[in-house]
C-alpha positions in Angstrom: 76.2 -27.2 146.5 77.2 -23.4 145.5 73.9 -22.1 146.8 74.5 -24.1 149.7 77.8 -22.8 150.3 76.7 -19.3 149.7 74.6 -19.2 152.3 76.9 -20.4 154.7 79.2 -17.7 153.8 76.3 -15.1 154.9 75.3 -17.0 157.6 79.3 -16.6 158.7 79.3 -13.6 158.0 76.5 -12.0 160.0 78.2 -14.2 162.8 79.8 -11.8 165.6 83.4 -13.2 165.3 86.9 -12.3 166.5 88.3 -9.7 163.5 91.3 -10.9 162.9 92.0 -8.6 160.1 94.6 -6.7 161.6 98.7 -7.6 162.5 98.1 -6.5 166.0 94.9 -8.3 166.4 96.9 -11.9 165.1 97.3 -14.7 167.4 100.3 -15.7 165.6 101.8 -12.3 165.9 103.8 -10.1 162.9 101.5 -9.7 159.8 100.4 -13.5 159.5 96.6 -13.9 160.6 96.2 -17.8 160.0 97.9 -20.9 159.4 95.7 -24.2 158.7 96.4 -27.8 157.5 93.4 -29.0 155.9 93.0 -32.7 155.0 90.3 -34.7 153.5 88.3 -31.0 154.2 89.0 -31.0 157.8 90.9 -29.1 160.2 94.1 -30.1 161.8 95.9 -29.7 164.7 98.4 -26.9 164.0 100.8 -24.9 166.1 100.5 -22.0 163.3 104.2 -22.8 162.3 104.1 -22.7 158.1 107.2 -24.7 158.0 105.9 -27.5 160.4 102.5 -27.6 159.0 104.2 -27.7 155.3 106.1 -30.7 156.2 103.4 -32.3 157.3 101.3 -31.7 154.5 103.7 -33.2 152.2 105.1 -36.3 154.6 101.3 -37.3 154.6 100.8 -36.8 150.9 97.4 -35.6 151.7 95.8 -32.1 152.1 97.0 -28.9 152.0 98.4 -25.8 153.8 96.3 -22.2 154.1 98.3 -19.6 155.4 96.9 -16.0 155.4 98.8 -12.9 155.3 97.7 -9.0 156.1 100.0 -7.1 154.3 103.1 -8.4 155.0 106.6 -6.4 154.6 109.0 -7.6 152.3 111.4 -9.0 155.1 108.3 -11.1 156.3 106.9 -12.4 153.2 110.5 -13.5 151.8 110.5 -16.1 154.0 107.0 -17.9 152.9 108.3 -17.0 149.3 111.4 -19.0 149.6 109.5 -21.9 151.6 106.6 -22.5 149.0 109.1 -21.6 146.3 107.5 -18.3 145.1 108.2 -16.6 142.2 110.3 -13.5 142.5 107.5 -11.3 140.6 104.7 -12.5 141.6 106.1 -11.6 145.5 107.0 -8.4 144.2 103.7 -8.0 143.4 102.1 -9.4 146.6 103.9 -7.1 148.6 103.8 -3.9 146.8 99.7 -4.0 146.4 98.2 -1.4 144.1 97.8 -4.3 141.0 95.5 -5.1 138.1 92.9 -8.1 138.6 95.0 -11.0 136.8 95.6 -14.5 136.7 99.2 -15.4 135.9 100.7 -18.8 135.8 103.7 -19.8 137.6 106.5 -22.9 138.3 107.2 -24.0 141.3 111.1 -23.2 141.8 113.0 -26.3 141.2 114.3 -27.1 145.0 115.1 -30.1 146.9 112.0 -31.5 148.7 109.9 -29.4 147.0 106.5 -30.8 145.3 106.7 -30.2 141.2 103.7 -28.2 139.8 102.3 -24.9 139.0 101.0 -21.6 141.0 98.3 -19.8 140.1 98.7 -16.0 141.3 95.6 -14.1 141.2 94.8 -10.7 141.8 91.5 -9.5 143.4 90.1 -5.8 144.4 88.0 -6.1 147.0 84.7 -3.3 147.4 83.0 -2.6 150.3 80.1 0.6 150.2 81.3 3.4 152.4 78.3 5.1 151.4 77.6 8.2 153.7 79.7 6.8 157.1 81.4 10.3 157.1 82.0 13.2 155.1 84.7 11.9 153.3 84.4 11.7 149.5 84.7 8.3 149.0 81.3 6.3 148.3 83.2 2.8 147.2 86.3 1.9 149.5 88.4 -1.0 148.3 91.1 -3.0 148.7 93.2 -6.2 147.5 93.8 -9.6 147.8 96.4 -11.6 146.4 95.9 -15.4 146.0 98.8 -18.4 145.8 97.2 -21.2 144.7 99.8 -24.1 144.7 99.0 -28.0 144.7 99.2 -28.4 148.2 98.8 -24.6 149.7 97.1 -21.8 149.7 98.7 -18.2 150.4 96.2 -14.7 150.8 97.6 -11.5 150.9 95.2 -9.4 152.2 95.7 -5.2 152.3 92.9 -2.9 152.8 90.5 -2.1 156.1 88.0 -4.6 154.9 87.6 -7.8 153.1 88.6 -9.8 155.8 88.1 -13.7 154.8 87.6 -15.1 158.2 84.1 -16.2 156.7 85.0 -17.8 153.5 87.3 -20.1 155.8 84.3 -20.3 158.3 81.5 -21.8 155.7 83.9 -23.7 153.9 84.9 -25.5 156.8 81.0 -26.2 157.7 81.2 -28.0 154.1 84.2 -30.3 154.0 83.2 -32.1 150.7 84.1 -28.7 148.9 87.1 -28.0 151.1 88.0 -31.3 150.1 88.4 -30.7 146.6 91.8 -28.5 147.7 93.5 -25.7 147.0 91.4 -24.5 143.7 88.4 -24.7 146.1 89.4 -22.3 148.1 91.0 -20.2 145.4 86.8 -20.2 144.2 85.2 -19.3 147.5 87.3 -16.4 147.6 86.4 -14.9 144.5 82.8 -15.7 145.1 83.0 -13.4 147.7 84.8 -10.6 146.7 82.3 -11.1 143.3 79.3 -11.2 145.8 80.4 -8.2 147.2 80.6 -6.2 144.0 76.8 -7.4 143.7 76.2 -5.9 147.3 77.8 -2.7 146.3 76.1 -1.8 142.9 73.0 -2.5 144.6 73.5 0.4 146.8 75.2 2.3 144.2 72.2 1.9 142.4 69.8 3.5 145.4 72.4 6.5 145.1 71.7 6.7 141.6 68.0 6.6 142.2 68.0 9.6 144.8 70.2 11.5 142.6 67.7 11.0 139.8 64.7 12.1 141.9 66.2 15.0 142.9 66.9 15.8 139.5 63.7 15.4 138.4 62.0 16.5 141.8 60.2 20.0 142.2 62.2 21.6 143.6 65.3 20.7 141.2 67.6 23.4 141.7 68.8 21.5 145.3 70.2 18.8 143.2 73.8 18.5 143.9 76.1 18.2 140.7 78.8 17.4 142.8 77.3 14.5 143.9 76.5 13.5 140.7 79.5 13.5 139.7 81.0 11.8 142.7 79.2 9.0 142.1 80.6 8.8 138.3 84.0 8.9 140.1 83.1 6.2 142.4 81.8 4.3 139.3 84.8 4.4 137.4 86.7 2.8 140.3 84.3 0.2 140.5 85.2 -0.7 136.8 88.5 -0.9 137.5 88.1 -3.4 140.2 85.8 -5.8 138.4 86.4 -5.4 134.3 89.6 -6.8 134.3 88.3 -9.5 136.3 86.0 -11.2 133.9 88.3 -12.6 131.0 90.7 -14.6 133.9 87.5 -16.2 135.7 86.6 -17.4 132.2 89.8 -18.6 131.6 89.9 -20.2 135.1 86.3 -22.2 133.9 87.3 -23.0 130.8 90.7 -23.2 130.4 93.2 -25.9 132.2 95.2 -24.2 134.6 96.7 -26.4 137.1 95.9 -26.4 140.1 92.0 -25.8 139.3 91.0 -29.6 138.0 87.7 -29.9 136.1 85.9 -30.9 139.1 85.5 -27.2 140.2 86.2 -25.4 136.9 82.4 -24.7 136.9 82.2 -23.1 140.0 84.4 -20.3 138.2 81.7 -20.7 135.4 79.5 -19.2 137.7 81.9 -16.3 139.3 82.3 -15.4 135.6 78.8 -14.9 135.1 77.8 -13.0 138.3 81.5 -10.7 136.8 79.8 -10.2 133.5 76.3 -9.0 135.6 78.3 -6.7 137.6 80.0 -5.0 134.2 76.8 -4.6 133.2 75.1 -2.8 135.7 78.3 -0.5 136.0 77.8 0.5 132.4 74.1 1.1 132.7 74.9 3.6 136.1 77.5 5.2 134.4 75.2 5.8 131.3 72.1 6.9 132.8 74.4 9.3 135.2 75.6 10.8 132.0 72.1 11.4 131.4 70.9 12.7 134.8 73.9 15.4 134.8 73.1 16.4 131.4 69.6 17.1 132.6 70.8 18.5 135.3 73.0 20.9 133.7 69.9 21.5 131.4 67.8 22.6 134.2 70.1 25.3 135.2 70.3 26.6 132.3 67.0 27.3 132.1 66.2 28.2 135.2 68.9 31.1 134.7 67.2 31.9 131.6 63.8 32.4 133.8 65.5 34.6 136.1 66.7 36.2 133.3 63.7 37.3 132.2 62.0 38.2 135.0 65.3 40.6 135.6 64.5 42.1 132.2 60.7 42.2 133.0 61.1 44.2 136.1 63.8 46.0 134.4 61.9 47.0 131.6 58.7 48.0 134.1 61.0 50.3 136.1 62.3 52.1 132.9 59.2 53.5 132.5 58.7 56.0 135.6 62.2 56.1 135.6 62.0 57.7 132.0 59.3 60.2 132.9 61.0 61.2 136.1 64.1 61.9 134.3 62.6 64.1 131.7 60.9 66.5 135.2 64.3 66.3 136.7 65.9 68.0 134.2 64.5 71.6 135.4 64.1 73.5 132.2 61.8 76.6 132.8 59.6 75.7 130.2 57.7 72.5 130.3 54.3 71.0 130.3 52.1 71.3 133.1 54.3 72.2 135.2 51.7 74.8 136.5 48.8 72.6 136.5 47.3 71.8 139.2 46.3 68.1 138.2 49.9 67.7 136.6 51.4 65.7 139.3 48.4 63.3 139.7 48.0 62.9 136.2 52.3 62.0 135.5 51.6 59.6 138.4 48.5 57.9 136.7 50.2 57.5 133.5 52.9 55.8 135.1 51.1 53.6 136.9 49.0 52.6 133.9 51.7 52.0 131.7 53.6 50.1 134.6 50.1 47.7 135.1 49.9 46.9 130.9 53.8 45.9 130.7 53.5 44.1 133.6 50.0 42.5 132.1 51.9 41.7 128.9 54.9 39.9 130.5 52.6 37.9 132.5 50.5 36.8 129.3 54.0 36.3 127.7 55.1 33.7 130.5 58.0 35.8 131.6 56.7 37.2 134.9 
Protein backbone atom coordinates (compact mmCIF):
# COMPACT_ATOMS: atom_id res chain seq x y z
CA UNK A 1 0.00 0.00 0.00
CA UNK A 2 2.90 2.66 0.87
CA UNK A 3 4.73 1.77 -2.35
CA UNK A 4 1.66 2.08 -4.01
CA UNK A 5 0.88 5.32 -2.59
CA UNK A 6 4.36 6.53 -3.24
CA UNK A 7 4.07 6.31 -6.59
CA UNK A 8 1.03 8.01 -6.93
CA UNK A 9 2.58 10.92 -5.20
CA UNK A 10 5.27 11.07 -8.07
CA UNK A 11 3.03 10.27 -10.67
CA UNK A 12 1.03 13.71 -9.14
CA UNK A 13 3.69 15.23 -8.98
CA UNK A 14 5.19 15.20 -12.45
CA UNK A 15 1.45 16.11 -13.36
CA UNK A 16 1.30 19.82 -14.92
CA UNK A 17 -1.24 21.15 -12.25
CA UNK A 18 -2.64 24.57 -11.20
CA UNK A 19 0.09 25.90 -8.31
CA UNK A 20 -1.85 26.91 -5.88
CA UNK A 21 0.88 27.69 -3.64
CA UNK A 22 0.44 31.18 -3.49
CA UNK A 23 -2.44 33.71 -1.60
CA UNK A 24 -2.97 35.41 -4.82
CA UNK A 25 -3.16 32.35 -6.83
CA UNK A 26 -6.18 30.86 -4.12
CA UNK A 27 -9.53 30.30 -5.41
CA UNK A 28 -10.80 30.89 -1.97
CA UNK A 29 -9.01 34.23 -1.74
CA UNK A 30 -6.83 35.66 1.54
CA UNK A 31 -4.09 33.14 2.56
CA UNK A 32 -6.34 29.87 2.53
CA UNK A 33 -5.47 27.52 -0.55
CA UNK A 34 -7.96 24.64 0.20
CA UNK A 35 -10.83 23.57 2.14
CA UNK A 36 -12.08 19.70 1.69
CA UNK A 37 -14.60 17.40 3.62
CA UNK A 38 -13.40 14.03 3.13
CA UNK A 39 -15.62 11.09 4.10
CA UNK A 40 -15.23 7.43 3.92
CA UNK A 41 -11.87 8.72 1.76
CA UNK A 42 -13.85 10.63 -0.75
CA UNK A 43 -14.34 14.06 -1.71
CA UNK A 44 -17.31 16.18 -0.89
CA UNK A 45 -19.12 18.84 -2.15
CA UNK A 46 -17.78 21.98 -0.41
CA UNK A 47 -18.31 25.63 -0.88
CA UNK A 48 -14.69 26.15 0.71
CA UNK A 49 -16.45 27.69 3.86
CA UNK A 50 -14.36 25.96 7.07
CA UNK A 51 -17.20 26.78 9.30
CA UNK A 52 -19.92 25.07 7.00
CA UNK A 53 -17.85 22.16 6.02
CA UNK A 54 -16.97 21.78 10.03
CA UNK A 55 -20.47 21.48 10.78
CA UNK A 56 -21.09 19.14 8.54
CA UNK A 57 -18.32 16.94 9.39
CA UNK A 58 -19.48 16.71 12.86
CA UNK A 59 -23.64 16.69 12.20
CA UNK A 60 -22.62 13.53 10.03
CA UNK A 61 -20.31 11.98 12.57
CA UNK A 62 -18.27 10.87 9.74
CA UNK A 63 -15.06 12.11 8.02
CA UNK A 64 -13.12 14.89 8.41
CA UNK A 65 -12.17 18.54 7.46
CA UNK A 66 -8.66 19.47 5.46
CA UNK A 67 -8.21 22.98 5.27
CA UNK A 68 -4.79 24.34 4.04
CA UNK A 69 -3.18 27.55 4.82
CA UNK A 70 -0.15 29.60 3.02
CA UNK A 71 1.19 31.57 5.62
CA UNK A 72 -1.47 33.08 7.09
CA UNK A 73 -1.40 36.52 9.28
CA UNK A 74 -2.31 36.41 12.69
CA UNK A 75 -5.74 38.19 12.07
CA UNK A 76 -6.55 35.35 9.61
CA UNK A 77 -5.44 32.31 11.34
CA UNK A 78 -7.27 33.47 14.69
CA UNK A 79 -10.30 32.73 13.32
CA UNK A 80 -9.62 28.83 12.29
CA UNK A 81 -7.82 28.82 15.82
CA UNK A 82 -10.83 29.73 17.69
CA UNK A 83 -13.17 27.45 15.35
CA UNK A 84 -11.11 24.06 15.74
CA UNK A 85 -10.23 25.25 19.29
CA UNK A 86 -6.52 25.76 18.84
CA UNK A 87 -4.12 26.18 21.29
CA UNK A 88 -2.78 29.60 21.91
CA UNK A 89 1.00 28.38 21.47
CA UNK A 90 0.87 26.12 19.13
CA UNK A 91 -0.95 29.24 16.77
CA UNK A 92 1.73 31.28 17.93
CA UNK A 93 3.91 29.05 16.47
CA UNK A 94 2.02 28.37 13.20
CA UNK A 95 2.07 31.84 12.47
CA UNK A 96 5.38 33.08 13.41
CA UNK A 97 7.33 30.14 11.29
CA UNK A 98 11.08 29.83 11.82
CA UNK A 99 10.48 26.50 14.34
CA UNK A 100 12.23 23.27 15.39
CA UNK A 101 10.83 19.88 13.80
CA UNK A 102 8.52 18.68 16.85
CA UNK A 103 5.63 16.93 17.76
CA UNK A 104 3.70 18.33 20.64
CA UNK A 105 0.53 17.24 22.13
CA UNK A 106 -2.39 19.24 22.62
CA UNK A 107 -6.40 19.42 24.13
CA UNK A 108 -8.96 20.47 22.34
CA UNK A 109 -10.30 23.71 24.22
CA UNK A 110 -13.26 22.84 26.22
CA UNK A 111 -16.16 24.70 24.12
CA UNK A 112 -19.78 24.08 23.50
CA UNK A 113 -20.20 21.84 20.39
CA UNK A 114 -16.88 21.15 20.20
CA UNK A 115 -15.61 17.29 19.65
CA UNK A 116 -13.36 16.16 22.94
CA UNK A 117 -9.85 14.86 21.95
CA UNK A 118 -6.38 15.64 21.30
CA UNK A 119 -4.23 17.70 18.61
CA UNK A 120 -1.17 16.72 17.41
CA UNK A 121 1.00 19.84 16.22
CA UNK A 122 3.90 18.97 14.16
CA UNK A 123 6.51 20.84 12.80
CA UNK A 124 8.12 20.02 9.37
CA UNK A 125 11.15 21.79 7.30
CA UNK A 126 10.62 21.28 3.99
CA UNK A 127 14.11 20.99 1.33
CA UNK A 128 14.04 21.59 -2.07
CA UNK A 129 17.81 21.56 -4.12
CA UNK A 130 18.40 25.01 -5.56
CA UNK A 131 21.52 23.71 -6.77
CA UNK A 132 23.18 26.12 -9.39
CA UNK A 133 19.53 28.02 -10.64
CA UNK A 134 21.44 31.33 -10.04
CA UNK A 135 24.36 32.79 -8.56
CA UNK A 136 22.94 33.00 -5.29
CA UNK A 137 24.69 31.21 -2.44
CA UNK A 138 22.18 29.01 -1.45
CA UNK A 139 22.57 25.20 -2.66
CA UNK A 140 19.48 23.84 -0.20
CA UNK A 141 16.36 26.23 -0.08
CA UNK A 142 13.72 25.31 2.59
CA UNK A 143 10.84 25.97 4.06
CA UNK A 144 8.05 24.86 6.74
CA UNK A 145 5.03 23.21 7.30
CA UNK A 146 3.03 23.19 10.23
CA UNK A 147 0.49 20.28 10.78
CA UNK A 148 -3.03 20.21 13.02
CA UNK A 149 -3.92 16.97 13.29
CA UNK A 150 -7.25 16.80 15.23
CA UNK A 151 -9.95 13.90 15.24
CA UNK A 152 -11.96 15.13 12.68
CA UNK A 153 -9.53 17.87 10.73
CA UNK A 154 -6.69 18.49 9.35
CA UNK A 155 -4.99 22.11 9.30
CA UNK A 156 -1.29 22.85 7.04
CA UNK A 157 0.41 25.85 7.37
CA UNK A 158 2.49 26.08 4.63
CA UNK A 159 5.45 29.07 4.32
CA UNK A 160 8.29 28.91 1.94
CA UNK A 161 8.40 29.20 -2.19
CA UNK A 162 8.15 25.43 -2.46
CA UNK A 163 6.71 22.49 -0.85
CA UNK A 164 3.47 22.90 -2.13
CA UNK A 165 1.19 19.77 -1.06
CA UNK A 166 -1.27 19.88 -3.89
CA UNK A 167 0.14 16.31 -4.74
CA UNK A 168 0.02 14.60 -1.47
CA UNK A 169 -3.88 15.57 -1.56
CA UNK A 170 -3.83 14.40 -5.32
CA UNK A 171 -2.51 10.60 -4.72
CA UNK A 172 -4.19 10.29 -1.70
CA UNK A 173 -7.35 10.91 -3.10
CA UNK A 174 -6.58 8.32 -6.12
CA UNK A 175 -6.40 5.88 -2.92
CA UNK A 176 -9.40 6.39 -0.71
CA UNK A 177 -8.85 3.24 1.55
CA UNK A 178 -5.85 5.25 3.03
CA UNK A 179 -7.62 8.57 2.99
CA UNK A 180 -10.07 6.72 4.77
CA UNK A 181 -8.12 5.88 7.70
CA UNK A 182 -8.53 9.99 8.63
CA UNK A 183 -6.79 12.57 9.85
CA UNK A 184 -3.44 10.59 10.98
CA UNK A 185 -3.36 9.48 7.31
CA UNK A 186 -2.85 12.50 6.04
CA UNK A 187 -0.75 13.73 8.85
CA UNK A 188 1.66 10.49 7.29
CA UNK A 189 1.56 11.26 3.60
CA UNK A 190 2.82 14.54 4.44
CA UNK A 191 5.77 13.70 6.15
CA UNK A 192 6.46 11.03 3.59
CA UNK A 193 6.98 13.66 1.35
CA UNK A 194 8.74 16.23 2.87
CA UNK A 195 11.07 12.89 4.10
CA UNK A 196 11.15 11.84 0.36
CA UNK A 197 12.34 15.03 -0.52
CA UNK A 198 15.25 15.11 1.85
CA UNK A 199 16.22 11.75 0.02
CA UNK A 200 15.87 13.77 -3.38
CA UNK A 201 18.15 16.42 -2.11
CA UNK A 202 21.12 14.45 -0.50
CA UNK A 203 21.18 12.62 -3.58
CA UNK A 204 22.13 15.75 -5.44
CA UNK A 205 24.11 17.01 -2.57
CA UNK A 206 25.94 14.05 -2.94
CA UNK A 207 26.85 14.72 -6.94
CA UNK A 208 28.14 18.16 -5.49
CA UNK A 209 30.22 16.36 -3.20
CA UNK A 210 31.49 14.12 -5.92
CA UNK A 211 32.59 17.00 -8.34
CA UNK A 212 34.08 18.83 -5.50
CA UNK A 213 36.07 15.74 -4.74
CA UNK A 214 37.29 15.27 -8.32
CA UNK A 215 38.44 18.50 -8.66
CA UNK A 216 40.29 18.13 -5.63
CA UNK A 217 41.89 15.29 -6.70
CA UNK A 218 41.90 16.28 -10.51
CA UNK A 219 45.27 17.38 -12.34
CA UNK A 220 44.89 20.33 -12.42
CA UNK A 221 43.97 20.80 -8.54
CA UNK A 222 44.78 24.27 -7.96
CA UNK A 223 41.16 25.31 -9.79
CA UNK A 224 39.46 23.68 -6.97
CA UNK A 225 37.21 26.22 -5.31
CA UNK A 226 37.49 26.16 -1.34
CA UNK A 227 34.71 28.38 -1.28
CA UNK A 228 32.60 25.97 -2.71
CA UNK A 229 33.63 23.51 -0.51
CA UNK A 230 32.84 25.08 2.07
CA UNK A 231 29.43 26.22 0.90
CA UNK A 232 28.41 22.94 0.61
CA UNK A 233 29.36 22.25 4.42
CA UNK A 234 27.17 25.33 5.11
CA UNK A 235 24.40 23.94 3.06
CA UNK A 236 24.96 20.66 4.99
CA UNK A 237 24.61 21.90 8.28
CA UNK A 238 21.14 23.34 7.39
CA UNK A 239 20.11 20.19 6.03
CA UNK A 240 20.77 18.75 9.60
CA UNK A 241 18.82 21.08 11.12
CA UNK A 242 15.85 20.27 9.08
CA UNK A 243 15.88 16.55 9.35
CA UNK A 244 17.79 15.53 12.92
CA UNK A 245 15.31 16.79 15.07
CA UNK A 246 12.88 15.04 13.07
CA UNK A 247 13.74 11.54 13.75
CA UNK A 248 13.00 10.92 17.62
CA UNK A 249 9.05 12.45 17.03
CA UNK A 250 8.47 10.03 13.86
CA UNK A 251 9.55 7.30 16.24
CA UNK A 252 7.41 8.40 18.77
CA UNK A 253 4.54 8.92 16.31
CA UNK A 254 5.20 4.75 15.36
CA UNK A 255 5.59 3.64 18.48
CA UNK A 256 4.13 5.57 20.91
CA UNK A 257 0.01 6.29 21.34
CA UNK A 258 -0.60 9.63 20.44
CA UNK A 259 -4.17 10.30 19.63
CA UNK A 260 -5.21 10.91 16.79
CA UNK A 261 -2.61 8.49 14.99
CA UNK A 262 -4.45 4.84 15.87
CA UNK A 263 -2.37 1.72 15.44
CA UNK A 264 -3.71 1.04 12.14
CA UNK A 265 -1.22 3.65 10.54
CA UNK A 266 1.38 3.80 13.31
CA UNK A 267 3.61 1.80 11.01
CA UNK A 268 3.48 3.88 8.16
CA UNK A 269 5.49 6.40 10.51
CA UNK A 270 7.67 3.26 11.22
CA UNK A 271 8.76 3.61 7.89
CA UNK A 272 9.16 7.76 7.70
CA UNK A 273 11.38 7.05 10.73
CA UNK A 274 13.56 4.86 8.96
CA UNK A 275 13.95 6.68 5.62
CA UNK A 276 14.78 10.03 8.66
CA UNK A 277 17.45 7.83 10.16
CA UNK A 278 18.91 7.16 6.29
CA UNK A 279 18.91 10.71 5.58
CA UNK A 280 21.02 11.55 9.09
CA UNK A 281 23.19 9.22 7.96
CA UNK A 282 24.16 10.24 4.71
CA UNK A 283 24.33 13.95 6.09
CA UNK A 284 27.03 12.82 8.44
CA UNK A 285 28.98 10.84 5.89
CA UNK A 286 29.03 14.36 3.44
CA UNK A 287 29.87 16.39 6.15
CA UNK A 288 32.76 13.96 7.05
CA UNK A 289 34.28 13.18 3.91
CA UNK A 290 33.94 17.23 3.08
CA UNK A 291 36.07 17.73 6.17
CA UNK A 292 38.42 15.52 4.41
CA UNK A 293 38.34 16.88 0.83
CA UNK A 294 39.10 20.61 2.32
CA UNK A 295 41.79 19.34 4.38
CA UNK A 296 43.29 17.90 1.23
CA UNK A 297 42.59 20.73 -0.32
CA UNK A 298 44.20 23.06 1.98
CA UNK A 299 47.12 20.44 1.85
CA UNK A 300 47.57 20.87 -1.83
CA UNK A 301 48.09 24.45 -1.60
CA UNK A 302 50.40 24.32 0.70
CA UNK A 303 52.50 22.41 -1.28
CA UNK A 304 52.07 23.68 -4.29
CA UNK A 305 53.29 27.14 -2.64
CA UNK A 306 56.13 25.24 -1.26
CA UNK A 307 57.04 24.24 -5.13
CA UNK A 308 56.85 27.65 -6.20
CA UNK A 309 58.92 28.34 -3.52
CA UNK A 310 61.55 26.57 -4.56
CA UNK A 311 61.65 27.19 -7.91
CA UNK A 312 61.79 31.11 -6.77
CA UNK A 313 64.91 30.12 -4.70
CA UNK A 314 66.26 27.99 -7.64
CA UNK A 315 66.20 30.79 -10.12
CA UNK A 316 67.20 33.04 -7.35
CA UNK A 317 70.11 31.29 -6.43
CA UNK A 318 71.14 30.82 -10.47
CA UNK A 319 70.93 34.53 -10.95
CA UNK A 320 73.23 35.26 -7.89
CA UNK A 321 75.88 33.92 -9.62
CA UNK A 322 76.48 36.48 -12.71
CA UNK A 323 75.02 38.88 -10.60
CA UNK A 324 78.06 38.23 -8.06
CA UNK A 325 80.70 38.38 -10.68
CA UNK A 326 79.19 41.47 -12.39
CA UNK A 327 79.24 43.27 -9.15
CA UNK A 328 82.75 42.60 -8.30
CA UNK A 329 83.72 44.36 -12.40
CA UNK A 330 81.44 47.11 -11.52
CA UNK A 331 83.15 48.29 -8.78
CA UNK A 332 85.98 50.07 -11.06
CA UNK A 333 89.09 49.73 -9.05
CA UNK A 334 92.22 50.39 -11.30
CA UNK A 335 93.70 47.29 -10.42
CA UNK A 336 92.08 44.04 -11.26
CA UNK A 337 92.39 40.87 -13.10
CA UNK A 338 92.29 40.74 -16.67
CA UNK A 339 91.05 43.53 -17.09
CA UNK A 340 93.61 44.03 -20.03
CA UNK A 341 93.17 40.70 -21.49
CA UNK A 342 91.99 40.27 -24.43
CA UNK A 343 90.10 36.97 -23.72
CA UNK A 344 88.90 38.43 -20.26
CA UNK A 345 85.43 39.19 -21.28
CA UNK A 346 84.73 35.92 -23.08
CA UNK A 347 86.26 33.98 -20.54
CA UNK A 348 83.98 35.96 -17.17
CA UNK A 349 81.09 35.16 -19.62
CA UNK A 350 82.02 31.36 -19.90
CA UNK A 351 82.37 30.95 -16.35
CA UNK A 352 79.16 32.27 -15.81
CA UNK A 353 77.43 30.41 -17.95
CA UNK A 354 79.02 27.13 -16.73
CA UNK A 355 78.34 27.71 -13.30
CA UNK A 356 74.72 28.97 -14.24
CA UNK A 357 74.25 25.33 -16.38
CA UNK A 358 75.67 22.99 -13.15
CA UNK A 359 73.22 24.81 -10.50
CA UNK A 360 70.68 24.66 -12.70
CA UNK A 361 71.69 20.77 -13.41
CA UNK A 362 71.74 20.20 -9.68
CA UNK A 363 68.31 21.74 -8.85
CA UNK A 364 66.80 19.75 -11.54
CA UNK A 365 68.40 16.39 -10.19
CA UNK A 366 67.22 17.70 -6.77
CA UNK A 367 63.43 17.95 -7.97
CA UNK A 368 63.27 21.62 -7.38
CA UNK A 369 63.34 22.94 -10.93
Amino acid sequence: MIRRLRRAMRRAYRRPTIDLSHPSRSPLGSSVVNCVVYEDGVRKPSDGDAREALRQVRKTGRGFVWVGLHEPTEAEFAVFASLFGLHPLAVEDAVQAHQRPKVQRYELRDEPGRVGGAVLFTVLKTCRYAGHESAASEIVDTGEVMVFTGPDFVITVRHGRHGSLGPVREALEEHPEQLAKGPAAVLHAIADQVVDAYLAVTDAVESDVDDAENAVFSDNARQADAGRIYLLKRELLELKRAVGPLERPMRSLATSPLPPVGPEIRPYFRDVADHVARVNEQIGTYDALLDSILQAHLAQVTVAQNEDMRRITAWAAIIAVPTMVCGVYGMNFDHMPELRWTYGYPLVIGVMATACALIHRSFRRNGWL
